[in-house]
Every structure is written in structure tokens, then in C-alpha cells.
MDTraj code that builds the backbone (N, CA, C; nanometers):
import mdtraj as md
import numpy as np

residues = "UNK UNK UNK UNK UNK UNK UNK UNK UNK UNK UNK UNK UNK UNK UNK UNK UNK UNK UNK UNK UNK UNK UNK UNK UNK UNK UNK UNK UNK UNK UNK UNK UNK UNK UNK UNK UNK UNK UNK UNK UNK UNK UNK UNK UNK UNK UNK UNK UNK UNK UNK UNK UNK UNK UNK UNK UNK UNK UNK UNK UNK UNK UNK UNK UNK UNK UNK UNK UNK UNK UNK UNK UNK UNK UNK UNK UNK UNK UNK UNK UNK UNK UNK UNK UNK UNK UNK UNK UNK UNK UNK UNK UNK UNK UNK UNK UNK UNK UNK UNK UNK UNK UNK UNK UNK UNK UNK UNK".split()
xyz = np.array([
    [0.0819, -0.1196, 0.0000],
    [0.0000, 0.0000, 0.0000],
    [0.0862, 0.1259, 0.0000],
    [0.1999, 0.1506, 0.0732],
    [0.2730, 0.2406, 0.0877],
    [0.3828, 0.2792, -0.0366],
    [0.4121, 0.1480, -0.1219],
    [0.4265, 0.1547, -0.2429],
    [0.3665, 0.2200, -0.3415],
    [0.2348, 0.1761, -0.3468],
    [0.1237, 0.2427, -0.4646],
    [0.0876, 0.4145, -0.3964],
    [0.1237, 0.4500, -0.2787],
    [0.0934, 0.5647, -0.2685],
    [0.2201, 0.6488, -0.2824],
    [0.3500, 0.5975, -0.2580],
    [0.4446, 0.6748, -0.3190],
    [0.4488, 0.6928, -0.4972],
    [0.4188, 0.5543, -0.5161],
    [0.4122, 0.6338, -0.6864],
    [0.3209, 0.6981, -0.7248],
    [0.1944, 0.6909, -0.6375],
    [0.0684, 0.8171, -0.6974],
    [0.1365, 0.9384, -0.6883],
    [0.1973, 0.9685, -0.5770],
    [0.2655, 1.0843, -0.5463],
    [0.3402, 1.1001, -0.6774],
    [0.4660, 1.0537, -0.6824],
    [0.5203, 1.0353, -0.7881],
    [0.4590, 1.1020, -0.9141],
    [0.3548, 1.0316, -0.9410],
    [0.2984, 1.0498, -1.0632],
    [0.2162, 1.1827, -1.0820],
    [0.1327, 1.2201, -0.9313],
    [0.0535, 1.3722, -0.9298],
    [0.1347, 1.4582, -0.9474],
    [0.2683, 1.4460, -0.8481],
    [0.4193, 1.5715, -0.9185],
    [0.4238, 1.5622, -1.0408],
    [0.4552, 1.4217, -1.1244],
    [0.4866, 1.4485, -1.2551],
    [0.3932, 1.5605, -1.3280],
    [0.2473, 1.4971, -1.3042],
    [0.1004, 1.5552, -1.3729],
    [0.1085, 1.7052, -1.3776],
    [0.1845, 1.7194, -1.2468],
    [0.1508, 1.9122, -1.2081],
    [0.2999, 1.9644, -1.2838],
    [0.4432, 1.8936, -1.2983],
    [0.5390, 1.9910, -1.3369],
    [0.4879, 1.9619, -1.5306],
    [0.4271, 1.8456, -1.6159],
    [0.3340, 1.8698, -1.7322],
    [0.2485, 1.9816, -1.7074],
    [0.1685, 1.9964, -1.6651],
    [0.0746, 2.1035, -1.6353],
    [0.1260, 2.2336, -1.6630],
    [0.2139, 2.2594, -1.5742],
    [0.2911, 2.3961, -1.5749],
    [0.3964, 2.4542, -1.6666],
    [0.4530, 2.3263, -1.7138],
    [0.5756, 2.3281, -1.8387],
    [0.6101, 2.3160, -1.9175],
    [0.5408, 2.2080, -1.9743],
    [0.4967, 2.1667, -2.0969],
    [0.4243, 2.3037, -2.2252],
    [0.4523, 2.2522, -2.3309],
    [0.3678, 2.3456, -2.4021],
    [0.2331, 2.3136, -2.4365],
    [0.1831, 2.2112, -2.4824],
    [0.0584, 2.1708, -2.4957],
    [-0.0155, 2.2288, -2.3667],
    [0.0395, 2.1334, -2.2659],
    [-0.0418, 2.1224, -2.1392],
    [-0.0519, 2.2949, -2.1192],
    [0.0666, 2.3899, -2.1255],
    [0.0401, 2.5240, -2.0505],
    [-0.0552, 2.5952, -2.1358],
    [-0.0448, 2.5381, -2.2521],
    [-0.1578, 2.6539, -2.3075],
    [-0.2966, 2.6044, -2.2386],
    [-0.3236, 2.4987, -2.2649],
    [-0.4442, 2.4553, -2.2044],
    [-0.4800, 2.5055, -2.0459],
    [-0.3844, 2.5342, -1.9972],
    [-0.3846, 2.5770, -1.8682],
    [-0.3993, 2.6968, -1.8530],
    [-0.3630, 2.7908, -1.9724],
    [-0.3717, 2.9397, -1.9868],
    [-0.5220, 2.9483, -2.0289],
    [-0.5959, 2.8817, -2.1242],
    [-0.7477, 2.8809, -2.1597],
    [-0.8200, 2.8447, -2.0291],
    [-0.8020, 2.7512, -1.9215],
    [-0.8782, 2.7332, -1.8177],
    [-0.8619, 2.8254, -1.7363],
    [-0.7752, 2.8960, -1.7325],
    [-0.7656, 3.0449, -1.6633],
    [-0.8424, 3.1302, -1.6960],
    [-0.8146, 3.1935, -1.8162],
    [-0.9065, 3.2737, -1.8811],
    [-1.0816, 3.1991, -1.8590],
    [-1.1009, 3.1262, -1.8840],
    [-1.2311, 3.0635, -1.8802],
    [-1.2745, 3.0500, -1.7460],
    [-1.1890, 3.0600, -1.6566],
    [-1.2831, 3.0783, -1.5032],
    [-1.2576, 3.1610, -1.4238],
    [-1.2924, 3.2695, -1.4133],
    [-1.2071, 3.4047, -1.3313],
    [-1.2874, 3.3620, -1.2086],
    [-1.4047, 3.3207, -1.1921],
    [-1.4355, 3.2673, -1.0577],
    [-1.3492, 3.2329, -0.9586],
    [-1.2248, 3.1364, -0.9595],
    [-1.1666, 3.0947, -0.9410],
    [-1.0079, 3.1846, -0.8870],
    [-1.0578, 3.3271, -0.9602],
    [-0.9274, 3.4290, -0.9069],
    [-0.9568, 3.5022, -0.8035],
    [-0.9055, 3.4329, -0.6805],
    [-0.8947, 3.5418, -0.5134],
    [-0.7550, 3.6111, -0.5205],
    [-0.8303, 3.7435, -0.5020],
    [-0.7799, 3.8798, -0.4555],
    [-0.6174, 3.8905, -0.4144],
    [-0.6459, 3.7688, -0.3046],
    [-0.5200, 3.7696, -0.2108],
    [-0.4114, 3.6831, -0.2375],
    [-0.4265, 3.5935, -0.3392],
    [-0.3412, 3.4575, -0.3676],
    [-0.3405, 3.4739, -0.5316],
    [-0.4431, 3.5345, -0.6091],
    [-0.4379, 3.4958, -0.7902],
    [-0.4930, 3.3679, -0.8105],
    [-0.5103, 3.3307, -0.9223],
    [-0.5692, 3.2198, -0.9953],
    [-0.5386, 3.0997, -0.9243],
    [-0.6485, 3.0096, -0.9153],
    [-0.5847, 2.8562, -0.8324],
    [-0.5249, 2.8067, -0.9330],
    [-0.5601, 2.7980, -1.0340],
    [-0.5009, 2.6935, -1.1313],
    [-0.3522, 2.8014, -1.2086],
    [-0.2981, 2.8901, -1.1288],
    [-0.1716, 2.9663, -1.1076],
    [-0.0941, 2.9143, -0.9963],
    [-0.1300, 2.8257, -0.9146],
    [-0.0765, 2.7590, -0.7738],
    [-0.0547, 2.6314, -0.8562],
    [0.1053, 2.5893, -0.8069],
    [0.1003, 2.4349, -0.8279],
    [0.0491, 2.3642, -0.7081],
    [0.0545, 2.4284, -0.5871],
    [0.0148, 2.3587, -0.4420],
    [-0.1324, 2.3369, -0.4792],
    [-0.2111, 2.4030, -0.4874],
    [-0.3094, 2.4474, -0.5493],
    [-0.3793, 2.3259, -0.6927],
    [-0.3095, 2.3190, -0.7403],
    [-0.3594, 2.1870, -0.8426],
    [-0.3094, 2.0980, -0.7877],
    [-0.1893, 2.0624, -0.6953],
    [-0.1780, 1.9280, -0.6887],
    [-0.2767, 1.8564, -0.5753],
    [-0.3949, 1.8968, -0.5093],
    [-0.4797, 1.8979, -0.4617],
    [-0.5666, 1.8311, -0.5269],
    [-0.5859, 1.8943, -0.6152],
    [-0.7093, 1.8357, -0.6948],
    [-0.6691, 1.7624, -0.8448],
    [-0.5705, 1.7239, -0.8609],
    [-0.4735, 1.6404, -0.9496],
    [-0.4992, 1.5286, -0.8659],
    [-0.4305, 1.5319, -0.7903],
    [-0.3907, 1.4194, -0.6651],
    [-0.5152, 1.3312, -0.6332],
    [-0.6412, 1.4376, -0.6114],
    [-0.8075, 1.3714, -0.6149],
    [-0.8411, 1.2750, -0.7246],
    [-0.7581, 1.3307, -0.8755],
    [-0.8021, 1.2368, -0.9359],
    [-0.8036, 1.1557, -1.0085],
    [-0.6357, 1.1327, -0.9205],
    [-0.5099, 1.0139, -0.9609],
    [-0.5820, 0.9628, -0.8727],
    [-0.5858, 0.9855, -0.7141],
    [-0.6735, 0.8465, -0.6425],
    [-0.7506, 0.7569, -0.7025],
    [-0.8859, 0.9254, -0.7137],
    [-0.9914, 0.8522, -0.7777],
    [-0.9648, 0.7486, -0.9059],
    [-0.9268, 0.7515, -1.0030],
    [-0.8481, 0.6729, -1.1523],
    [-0.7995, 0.5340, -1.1064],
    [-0.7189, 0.5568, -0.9839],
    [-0.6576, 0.4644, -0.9504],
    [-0.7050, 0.3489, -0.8965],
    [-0.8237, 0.4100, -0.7892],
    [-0.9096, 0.3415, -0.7115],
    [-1.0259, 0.2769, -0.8576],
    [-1.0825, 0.3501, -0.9105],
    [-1.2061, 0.3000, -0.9691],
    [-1.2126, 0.2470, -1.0932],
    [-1.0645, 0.2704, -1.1568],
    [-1.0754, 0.2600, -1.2580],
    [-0.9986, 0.1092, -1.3044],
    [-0.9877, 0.0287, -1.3933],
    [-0.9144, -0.1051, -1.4122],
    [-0.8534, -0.1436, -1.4720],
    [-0.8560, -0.0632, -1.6000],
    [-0.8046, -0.0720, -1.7503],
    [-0.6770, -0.0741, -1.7303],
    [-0.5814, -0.1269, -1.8287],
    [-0.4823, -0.1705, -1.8471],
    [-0.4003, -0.0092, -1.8876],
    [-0.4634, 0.0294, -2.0241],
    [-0.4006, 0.1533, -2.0676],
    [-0.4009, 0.2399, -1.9933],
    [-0.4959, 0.3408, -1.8974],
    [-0.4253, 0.4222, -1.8255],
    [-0.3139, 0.4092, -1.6834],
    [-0.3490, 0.2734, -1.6863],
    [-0.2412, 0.2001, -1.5766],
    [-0.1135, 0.2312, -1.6969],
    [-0.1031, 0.1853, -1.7815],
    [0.0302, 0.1548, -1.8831],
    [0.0863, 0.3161, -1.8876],
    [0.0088, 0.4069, -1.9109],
    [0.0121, 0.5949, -1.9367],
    [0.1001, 0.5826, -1.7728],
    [0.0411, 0.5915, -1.6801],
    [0.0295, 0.5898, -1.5670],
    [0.1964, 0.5599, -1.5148],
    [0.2061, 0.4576, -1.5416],
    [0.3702, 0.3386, -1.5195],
    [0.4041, 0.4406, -1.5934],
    [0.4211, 0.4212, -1.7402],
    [0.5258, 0.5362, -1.7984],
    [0.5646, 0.6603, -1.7381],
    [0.4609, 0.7391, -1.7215],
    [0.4995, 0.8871, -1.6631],
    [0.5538, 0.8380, -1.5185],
    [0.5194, 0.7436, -1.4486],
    [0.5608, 0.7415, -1.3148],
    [0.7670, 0.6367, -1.3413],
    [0.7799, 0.6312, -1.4662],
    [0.8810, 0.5657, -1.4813],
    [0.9873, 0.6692, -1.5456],
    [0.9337, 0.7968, -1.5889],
    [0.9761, 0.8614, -1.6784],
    [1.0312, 0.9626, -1.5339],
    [0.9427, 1.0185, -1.4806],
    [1.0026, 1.1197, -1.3504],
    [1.0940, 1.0331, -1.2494],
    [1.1242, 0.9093, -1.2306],
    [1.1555, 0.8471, -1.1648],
    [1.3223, 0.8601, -1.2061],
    [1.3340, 0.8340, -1.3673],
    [1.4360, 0.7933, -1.4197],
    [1.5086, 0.9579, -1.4172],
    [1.4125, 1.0691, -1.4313],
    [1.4524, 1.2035, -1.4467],
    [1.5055, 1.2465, -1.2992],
    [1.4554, 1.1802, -1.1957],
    [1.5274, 1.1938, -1.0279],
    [1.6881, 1.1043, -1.0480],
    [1.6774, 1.0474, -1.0729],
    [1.7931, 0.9646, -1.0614],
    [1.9028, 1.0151, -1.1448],
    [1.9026, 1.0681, -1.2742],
    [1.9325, 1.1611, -1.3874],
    [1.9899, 1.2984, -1.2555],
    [1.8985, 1.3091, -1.2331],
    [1.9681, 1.4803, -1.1276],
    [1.9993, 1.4358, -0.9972],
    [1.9899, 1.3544, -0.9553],
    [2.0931, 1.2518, -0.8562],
    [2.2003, 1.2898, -0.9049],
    [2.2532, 1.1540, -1.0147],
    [2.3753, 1.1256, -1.0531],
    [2.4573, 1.2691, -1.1300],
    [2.3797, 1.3582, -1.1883],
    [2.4766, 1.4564, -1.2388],
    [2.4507, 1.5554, -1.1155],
    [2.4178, 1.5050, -1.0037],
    [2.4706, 1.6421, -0.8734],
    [2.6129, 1.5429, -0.8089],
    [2.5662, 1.4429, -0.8147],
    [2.7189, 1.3069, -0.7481],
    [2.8788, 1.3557, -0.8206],
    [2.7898, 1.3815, -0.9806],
    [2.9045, 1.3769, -1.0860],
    [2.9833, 1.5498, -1.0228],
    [2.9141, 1.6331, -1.0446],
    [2.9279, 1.7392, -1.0666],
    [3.0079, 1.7521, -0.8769],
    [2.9611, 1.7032, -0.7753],
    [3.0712, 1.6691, -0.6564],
    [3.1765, 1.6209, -0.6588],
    [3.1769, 1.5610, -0.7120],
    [3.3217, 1.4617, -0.7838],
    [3.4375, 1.5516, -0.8459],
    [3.3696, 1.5954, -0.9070],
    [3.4673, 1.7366, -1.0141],
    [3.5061, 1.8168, -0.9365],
    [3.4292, 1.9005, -0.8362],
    [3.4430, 2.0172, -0.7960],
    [3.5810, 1.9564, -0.7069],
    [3.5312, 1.8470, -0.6152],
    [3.6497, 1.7477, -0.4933],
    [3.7812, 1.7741, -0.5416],
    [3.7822, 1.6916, -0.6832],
    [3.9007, 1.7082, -0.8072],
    [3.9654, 1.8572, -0.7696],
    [3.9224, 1.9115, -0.8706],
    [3.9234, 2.1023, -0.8709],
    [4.0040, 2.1322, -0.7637],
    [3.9574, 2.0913, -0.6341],
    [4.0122, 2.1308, -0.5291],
    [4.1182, 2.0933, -0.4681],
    [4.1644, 1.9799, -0.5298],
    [4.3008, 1.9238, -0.5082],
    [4.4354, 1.9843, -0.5491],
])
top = md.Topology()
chain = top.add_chain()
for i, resn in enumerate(residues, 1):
    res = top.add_residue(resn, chain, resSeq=i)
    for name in ("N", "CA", "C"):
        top.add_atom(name, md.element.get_by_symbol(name[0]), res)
traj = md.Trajectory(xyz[None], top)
């Protein structure tokens, strides 16, 4: 259980740094802005301008997907992106290890 909830995690981060960075995804994210000013308080700006803020309700509905849903393919979507940020942590792991290594060097 503690497994499948670290990779939801996993996977709602991935969902929200797509969301925000991506080009497809940001435009789409710039039209749901514009399309709901409801949604813009005074004191904070647009929710869907918060990543804390979407990963809330991202996160609702990776559960939900996860919990209700059975299908193979968004499980398969799912694994990928949760295999893809995984491999991209380990990627900035090893070139912060690398990049310690050098500097150690340097300093000799």
C-alpha cells in the first residue's frame, strides 16, 4: 500500500510539473484560466496559477483513476509517466554526485 501511494505521489508531481511546463499542457492551462475568473482570489491569484493548489485536486483524481478505474491503458500511461520522472530523479541525482566529484578534483 505504501508503495502504490508513493508512486501516486510520484505520478501527481509528474502531472503538475506537465501542467505547468509543458507546451501543450500550458496553453491549455492558460485557456482554463481565462475561462474561469471565478476561481481568481484577490489575495493569492488564480488557483489553477498555484502548483500547491492543483496538486490537490490532481492528486483527487489520480486516487480517484486509480481506485475505480481497471483498464490496463491508463495504468500503462500511468507506469510510464511514473517511470519517466523516476528515471529524471535519478538523472539529477547522478549529475549532482558527478558534478561533486569534479568540484572534490578542482580542489586538489
Amino acid at each position: 500500500m505504501l508503495i502504490k501511494l508513493f508512486l501516486l505521489a510520484i505520478l501527481t508531481e509528474a502531472l503538475i510539473e506537465l501542467f505547468f511546463s509543458e507546451g501543450l499542457f500550458k496553453k491549455i492551462r492558460i485557456f482554463l484560466v481565462r475561462q474561469t475568473p471565478g476561481l481568481n482570489l484577490p489575495a493569492y491569484g488564480h488557483l489553477l496559477d498555484c502548483k500547491y493548489c492543483c496538486s490537490v485536486w490532481i492528486g483527487l483524481i489520480v486516487i480517484y483513476l486509480s481506485t475505480y478505474i481497471n483498464y490496463p491503458l491508463p495504468r500503462l500511461i500511468a507506469f510510464g509517466i511514473i517511470l519517466a520522472r523516476a528515471s529524471n530523479y535519478i538523472h539529477c541525482t547522478l549529475g549532482l554526485l558527478r558534478d561533486l566529484q569534479i568540484n572534490t578534483r578542482l580542489k586538489r
